[in-house]
VOPAGU-2260 file (C-alpha; in pm, 1 decimal, decimal comma):
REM VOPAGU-2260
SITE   aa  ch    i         X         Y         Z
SITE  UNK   A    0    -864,7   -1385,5    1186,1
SITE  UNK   A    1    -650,9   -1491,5    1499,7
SITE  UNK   A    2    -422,1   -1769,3    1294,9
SITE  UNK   A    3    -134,6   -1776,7    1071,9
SITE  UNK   A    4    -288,5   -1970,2     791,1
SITE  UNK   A    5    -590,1   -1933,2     578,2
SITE  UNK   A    6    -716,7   -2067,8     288,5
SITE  UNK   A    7    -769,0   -1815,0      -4,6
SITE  UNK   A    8   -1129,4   -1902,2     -47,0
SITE  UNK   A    9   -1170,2   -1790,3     318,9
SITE  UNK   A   10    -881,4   -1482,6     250,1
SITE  UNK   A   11   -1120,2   -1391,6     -35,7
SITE  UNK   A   12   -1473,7   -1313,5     148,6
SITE  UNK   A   13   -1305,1   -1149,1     381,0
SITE  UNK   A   14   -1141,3    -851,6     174,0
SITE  UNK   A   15   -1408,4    -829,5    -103,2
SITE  UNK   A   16   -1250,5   -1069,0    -358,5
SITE  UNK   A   17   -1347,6   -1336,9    -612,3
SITE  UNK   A   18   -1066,7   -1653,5    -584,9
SITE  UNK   A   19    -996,3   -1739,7    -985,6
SITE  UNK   A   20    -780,7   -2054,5    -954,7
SITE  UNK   A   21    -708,0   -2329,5    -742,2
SITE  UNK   A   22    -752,9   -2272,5    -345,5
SITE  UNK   A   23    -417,8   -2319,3    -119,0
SITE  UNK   A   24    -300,8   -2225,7     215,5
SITE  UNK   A   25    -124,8   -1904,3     284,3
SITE  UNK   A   26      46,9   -1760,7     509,8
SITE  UNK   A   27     114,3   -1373,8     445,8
SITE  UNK   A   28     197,9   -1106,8     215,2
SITE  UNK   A   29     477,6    -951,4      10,9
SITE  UNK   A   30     539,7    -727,0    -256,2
SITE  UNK   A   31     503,2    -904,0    -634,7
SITE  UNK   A   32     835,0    -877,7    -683,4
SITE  UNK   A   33     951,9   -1083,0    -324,1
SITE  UNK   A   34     656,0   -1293,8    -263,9
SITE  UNK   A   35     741,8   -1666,8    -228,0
SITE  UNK   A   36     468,3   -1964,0    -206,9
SITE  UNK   A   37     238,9   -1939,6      15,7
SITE  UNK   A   38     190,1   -1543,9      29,7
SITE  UNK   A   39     -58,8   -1302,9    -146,2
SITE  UNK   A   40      86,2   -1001,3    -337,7
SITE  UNK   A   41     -97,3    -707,2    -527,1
SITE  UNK   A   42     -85,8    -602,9    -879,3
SITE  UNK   A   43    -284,6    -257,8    -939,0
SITE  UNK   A   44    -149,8    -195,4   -1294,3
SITE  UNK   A   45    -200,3    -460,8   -1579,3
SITE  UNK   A   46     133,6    -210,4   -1713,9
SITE  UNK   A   47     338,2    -463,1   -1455,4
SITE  UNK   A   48     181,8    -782,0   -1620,2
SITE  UNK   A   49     571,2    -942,4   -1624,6
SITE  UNK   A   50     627,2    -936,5   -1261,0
SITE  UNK   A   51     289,7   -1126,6   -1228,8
SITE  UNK   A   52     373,0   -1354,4   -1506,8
SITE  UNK   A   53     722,7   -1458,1   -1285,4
SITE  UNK   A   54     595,7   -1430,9    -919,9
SITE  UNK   A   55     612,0   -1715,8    -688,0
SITE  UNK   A   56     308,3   -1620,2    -499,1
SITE  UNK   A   57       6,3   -1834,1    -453,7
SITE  UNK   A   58    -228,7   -1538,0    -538,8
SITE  UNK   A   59    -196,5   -1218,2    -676,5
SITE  UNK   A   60    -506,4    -956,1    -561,2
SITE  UNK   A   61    -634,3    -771,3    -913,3
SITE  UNK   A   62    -901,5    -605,9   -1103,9
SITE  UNK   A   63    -841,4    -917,4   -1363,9
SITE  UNK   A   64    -649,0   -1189,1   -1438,1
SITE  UNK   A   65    -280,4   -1195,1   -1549,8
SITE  UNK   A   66    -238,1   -1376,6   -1923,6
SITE  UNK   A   67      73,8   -1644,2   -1848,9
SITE  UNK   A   68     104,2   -1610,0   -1464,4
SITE  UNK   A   69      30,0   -1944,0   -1321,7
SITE  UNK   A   70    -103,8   -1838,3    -980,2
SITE  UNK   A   71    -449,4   -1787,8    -851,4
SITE  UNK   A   72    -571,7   -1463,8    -832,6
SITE  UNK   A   73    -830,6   -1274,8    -616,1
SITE  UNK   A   74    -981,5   -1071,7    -819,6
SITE  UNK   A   75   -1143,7    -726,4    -691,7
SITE  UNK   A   76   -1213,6    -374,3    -809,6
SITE  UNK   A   77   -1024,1    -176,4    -600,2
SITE  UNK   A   78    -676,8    -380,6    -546,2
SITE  UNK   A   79    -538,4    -158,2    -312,0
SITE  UNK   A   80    -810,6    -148,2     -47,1
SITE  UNK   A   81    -821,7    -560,8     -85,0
SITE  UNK   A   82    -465,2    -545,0     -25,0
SITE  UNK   A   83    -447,8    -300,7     272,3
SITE  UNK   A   84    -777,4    -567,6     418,3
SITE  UNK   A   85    -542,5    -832,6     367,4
SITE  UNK   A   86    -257,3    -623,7     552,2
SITE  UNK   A   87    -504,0    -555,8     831,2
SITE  UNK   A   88    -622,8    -956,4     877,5
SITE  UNK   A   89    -314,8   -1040,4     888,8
SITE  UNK   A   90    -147,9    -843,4    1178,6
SITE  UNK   A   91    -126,2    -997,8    1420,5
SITE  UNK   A   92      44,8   -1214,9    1415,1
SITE  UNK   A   93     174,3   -1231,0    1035,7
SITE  UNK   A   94     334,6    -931,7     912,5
SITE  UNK   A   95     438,9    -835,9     589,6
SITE  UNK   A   96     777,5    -998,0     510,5
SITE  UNK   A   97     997,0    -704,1     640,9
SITE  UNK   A   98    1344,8    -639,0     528,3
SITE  UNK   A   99    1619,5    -411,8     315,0
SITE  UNK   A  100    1636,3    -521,6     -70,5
SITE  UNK   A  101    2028,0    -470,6    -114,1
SITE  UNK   A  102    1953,9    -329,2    -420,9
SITE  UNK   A  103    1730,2     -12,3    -246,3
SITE  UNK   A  104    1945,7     289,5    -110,5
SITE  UNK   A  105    1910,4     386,0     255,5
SITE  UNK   A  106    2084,6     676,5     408,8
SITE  UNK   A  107    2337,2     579,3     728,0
SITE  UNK   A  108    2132,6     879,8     878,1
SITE  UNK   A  109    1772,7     735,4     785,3
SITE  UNK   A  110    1569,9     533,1    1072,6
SITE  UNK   A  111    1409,4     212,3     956,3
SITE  UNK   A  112    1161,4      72,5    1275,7
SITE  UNK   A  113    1051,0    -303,2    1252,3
SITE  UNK   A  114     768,2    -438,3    1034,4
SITE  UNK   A  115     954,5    -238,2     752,1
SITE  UNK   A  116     974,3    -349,0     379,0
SITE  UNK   A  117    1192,0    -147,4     113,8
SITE  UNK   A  118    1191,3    -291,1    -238,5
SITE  UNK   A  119    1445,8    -278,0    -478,8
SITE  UNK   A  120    1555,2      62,8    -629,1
SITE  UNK   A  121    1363,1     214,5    -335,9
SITE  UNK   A  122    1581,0     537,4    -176,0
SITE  UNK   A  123    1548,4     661,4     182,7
SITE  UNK   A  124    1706,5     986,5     205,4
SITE  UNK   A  125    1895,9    1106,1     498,7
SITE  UNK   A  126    1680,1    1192,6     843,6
SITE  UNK   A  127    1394,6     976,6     698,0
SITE  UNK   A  128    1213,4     763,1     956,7
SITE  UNK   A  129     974,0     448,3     832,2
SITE  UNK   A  130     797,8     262,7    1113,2
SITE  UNK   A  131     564,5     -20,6     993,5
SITE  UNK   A  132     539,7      62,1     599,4
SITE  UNK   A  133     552,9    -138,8     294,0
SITE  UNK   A  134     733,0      77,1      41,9
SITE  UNK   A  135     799,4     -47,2    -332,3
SITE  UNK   A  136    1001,5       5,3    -579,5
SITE  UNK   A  137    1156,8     307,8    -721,0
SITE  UNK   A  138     972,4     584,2    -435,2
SITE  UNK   A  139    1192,6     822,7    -283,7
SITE  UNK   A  140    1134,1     905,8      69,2
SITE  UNK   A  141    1312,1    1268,2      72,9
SITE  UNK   A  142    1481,1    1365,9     396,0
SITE  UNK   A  143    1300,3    1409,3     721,5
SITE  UNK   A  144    1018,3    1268,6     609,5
SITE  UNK   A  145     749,8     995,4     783,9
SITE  UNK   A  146     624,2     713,3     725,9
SITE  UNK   A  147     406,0     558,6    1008,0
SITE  UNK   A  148     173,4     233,1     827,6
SITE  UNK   A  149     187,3     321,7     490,3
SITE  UNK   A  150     159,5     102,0     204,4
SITE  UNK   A  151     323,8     311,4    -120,4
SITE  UNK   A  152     305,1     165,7    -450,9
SITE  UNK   A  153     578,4     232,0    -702,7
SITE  UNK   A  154     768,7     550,8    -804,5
SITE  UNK   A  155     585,9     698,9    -541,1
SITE  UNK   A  156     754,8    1070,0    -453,1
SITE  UNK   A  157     745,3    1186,8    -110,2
SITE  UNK   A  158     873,0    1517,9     -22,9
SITE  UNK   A  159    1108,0    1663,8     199,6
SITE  UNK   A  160     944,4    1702,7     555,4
SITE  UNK   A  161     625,1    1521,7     452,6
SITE  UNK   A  162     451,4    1288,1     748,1
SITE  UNK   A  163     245,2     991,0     588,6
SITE  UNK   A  164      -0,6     833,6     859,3
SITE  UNK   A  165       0,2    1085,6    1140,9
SITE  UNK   A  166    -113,3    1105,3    1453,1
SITE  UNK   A  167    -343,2     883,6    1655,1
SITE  UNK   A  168    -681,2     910,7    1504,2
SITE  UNK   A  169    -786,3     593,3    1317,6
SITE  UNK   A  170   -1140,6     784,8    1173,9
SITE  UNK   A  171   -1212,9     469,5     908,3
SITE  UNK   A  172   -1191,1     599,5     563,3
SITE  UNK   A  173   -1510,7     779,3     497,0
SITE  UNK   A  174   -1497,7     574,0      87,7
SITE  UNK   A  175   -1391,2     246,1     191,7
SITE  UNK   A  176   -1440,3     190,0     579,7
SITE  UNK   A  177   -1428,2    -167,8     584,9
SITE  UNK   A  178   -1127,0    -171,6     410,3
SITE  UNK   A  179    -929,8     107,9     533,1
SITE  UNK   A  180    -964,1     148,0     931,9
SITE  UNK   A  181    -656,1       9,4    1121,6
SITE  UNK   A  182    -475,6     324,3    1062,6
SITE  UNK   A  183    -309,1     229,6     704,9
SITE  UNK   A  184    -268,6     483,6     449,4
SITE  UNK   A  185    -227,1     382,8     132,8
SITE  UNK   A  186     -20,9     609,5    -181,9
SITE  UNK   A  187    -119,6     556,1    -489,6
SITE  UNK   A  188     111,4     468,5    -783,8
SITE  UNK   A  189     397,1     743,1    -862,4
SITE  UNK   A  190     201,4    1014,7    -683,0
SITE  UNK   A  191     370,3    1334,6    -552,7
SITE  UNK   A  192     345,5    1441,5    -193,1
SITE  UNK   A  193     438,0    1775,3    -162,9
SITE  UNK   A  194     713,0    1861,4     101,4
SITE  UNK   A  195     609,2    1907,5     473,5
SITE  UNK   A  196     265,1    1787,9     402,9
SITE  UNK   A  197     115,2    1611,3     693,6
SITE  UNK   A  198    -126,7    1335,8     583,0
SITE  UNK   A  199    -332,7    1152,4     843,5
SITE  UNK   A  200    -402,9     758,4     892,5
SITE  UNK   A  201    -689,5     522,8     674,3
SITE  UNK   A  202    -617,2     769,1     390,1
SITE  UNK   A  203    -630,8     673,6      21,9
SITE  UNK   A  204    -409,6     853,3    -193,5
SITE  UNK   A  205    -502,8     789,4    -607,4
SITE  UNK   A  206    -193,7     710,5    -804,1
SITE  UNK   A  207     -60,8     930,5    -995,3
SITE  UNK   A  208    -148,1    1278,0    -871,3
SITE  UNK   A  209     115,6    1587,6    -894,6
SITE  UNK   A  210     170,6    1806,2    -604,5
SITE  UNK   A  211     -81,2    2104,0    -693,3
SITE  UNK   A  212    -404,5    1824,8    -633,6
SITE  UNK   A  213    -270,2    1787,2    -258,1
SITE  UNK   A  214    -421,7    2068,4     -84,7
SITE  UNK   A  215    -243,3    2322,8     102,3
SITE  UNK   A  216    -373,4    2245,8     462,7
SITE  UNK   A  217    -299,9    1883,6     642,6
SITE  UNK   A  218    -522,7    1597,5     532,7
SITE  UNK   A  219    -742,6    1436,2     813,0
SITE  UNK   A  220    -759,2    1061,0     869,6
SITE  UNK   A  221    -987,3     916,8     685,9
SITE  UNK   A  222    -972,6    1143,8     361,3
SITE  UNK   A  223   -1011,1    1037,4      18,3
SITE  UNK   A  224    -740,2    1224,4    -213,9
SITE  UNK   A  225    -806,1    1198,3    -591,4
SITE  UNK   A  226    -670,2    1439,5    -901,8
SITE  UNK   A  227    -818,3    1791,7    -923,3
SITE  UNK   A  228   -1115,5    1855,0   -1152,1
SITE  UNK   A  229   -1156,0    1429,6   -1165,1
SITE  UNK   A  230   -1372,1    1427,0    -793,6
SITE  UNK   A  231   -1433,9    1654,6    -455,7
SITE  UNK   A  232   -1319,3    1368,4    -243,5
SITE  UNK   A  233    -996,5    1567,2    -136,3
SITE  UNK   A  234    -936,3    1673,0     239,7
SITE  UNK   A  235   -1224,7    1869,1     372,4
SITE  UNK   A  236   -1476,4    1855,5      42,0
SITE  UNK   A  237   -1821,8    1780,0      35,2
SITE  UNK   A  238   -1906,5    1498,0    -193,9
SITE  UNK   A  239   -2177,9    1594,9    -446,5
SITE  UNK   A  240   -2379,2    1348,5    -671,2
């Protein structure tokens, strides 16, 4: 999609999404939180119905709609791989809305590289280096950790040392290839990463897991992490049926 504007009807068949509500031009994305008219933002969580209900967005990409919010939505099953599409179709040459909130905390020693979004209550810790990541609200990025294309979702925890989209192989994510293969890696909701863990790119991290369901080893590109004892897609398992 080599243009800066689409219509959401057109956004929609291209991520895997249903349009519910009236079609519009837009123009790029942003967290639900920042996103202004004309931009698509995410909502994985019906627990963060409010920030739907008061978004400015034209759309908001969901499993269902939003009671009170007066925006269309595109409505999917898996909101984070429609959202990391979207990311993807739209680069180049939209980007996501990058930029500090001045209500996130960044240490003077912590290196932010363009095409960077922190949201509010977001920290950075000290030695920290984000290229080219989205990063919401209340995660901590401890210090001398990376983040290279990474999309985390909120309270998202990532240890001391830890690397988040590593190195250069962009193996399409063996669950979801034609959503995740441009080498984002997306964290799921308030999920631990354990410290000096090296994750690789077109992961998908499920929200919420704790450090002991992150294996030991580094986690190829292209791996599917989910909690312990719930599936075997984690790095290096054999899906069974």
């Amino acid at each position: 999609m080599e243009r800066s504007r689409v219509l959401l009807s057109e956004l929609a068949g291209k991520i895997g999404a249903t349009l519910s509500g009236p079609d519009s031009e837009v123009t790029g994305i942003a967290a639900v939180e920042e996103a202004g008219p004309g931009q698509v933002t995410f909502l994985s969580n019906p627990k963060y119905a409010r920030h739907a209900r008061g978004t400015r967005a034209a759309a908001i990409i969901a499993k269902e709609p939003i009671p009170g919010a007066s925006c269309a939505f595109l409505l999917t099953p898996n909101p984070y791989y429609s959202f990391a599409s979207a990311v993807e179709l739209f680069h180049p040459p939209v980007r996501p809305p990058a930029g500090v909130s001045p209500l996130s905390s960044v240490h003077a020693g912590a290196v932010l590289g363009k095409g960077v979004s922190i949201a509010p209550f977001a920290v950075v810790e000290e030695g920290a280096v984000v290229r080219d990541s989205i990063v919401m609200g209340e995660s901590w990025i401890g210090p001398r950790a990376e983040l290279d294309r990474c999309i985390l979702d909120k309270r998202v925890h990532v240890g001391r040392g830890a690397r988040i989209g590593a190195g250069e192989t962009l193996r399409p994510n063996r669950a979801c290839p034609e959503h995740l293969s441009a080498g984002i890696t997306i964290v799921g909701k308030a999920s631990r990463v354990p410290e000096g863990l090296v994750i690789g790119r077109n992961v998908r991290v499920a929200p919420d897991l704790v450090e002991e369901d992150f294996p030991k080893e580094a986690v190829d590109s292209g791996e599917v992490l989910e909690r312990v004892g719930e599936s075997a897609h984690a790095a290096g398992a054999p899906e069974t049926r």
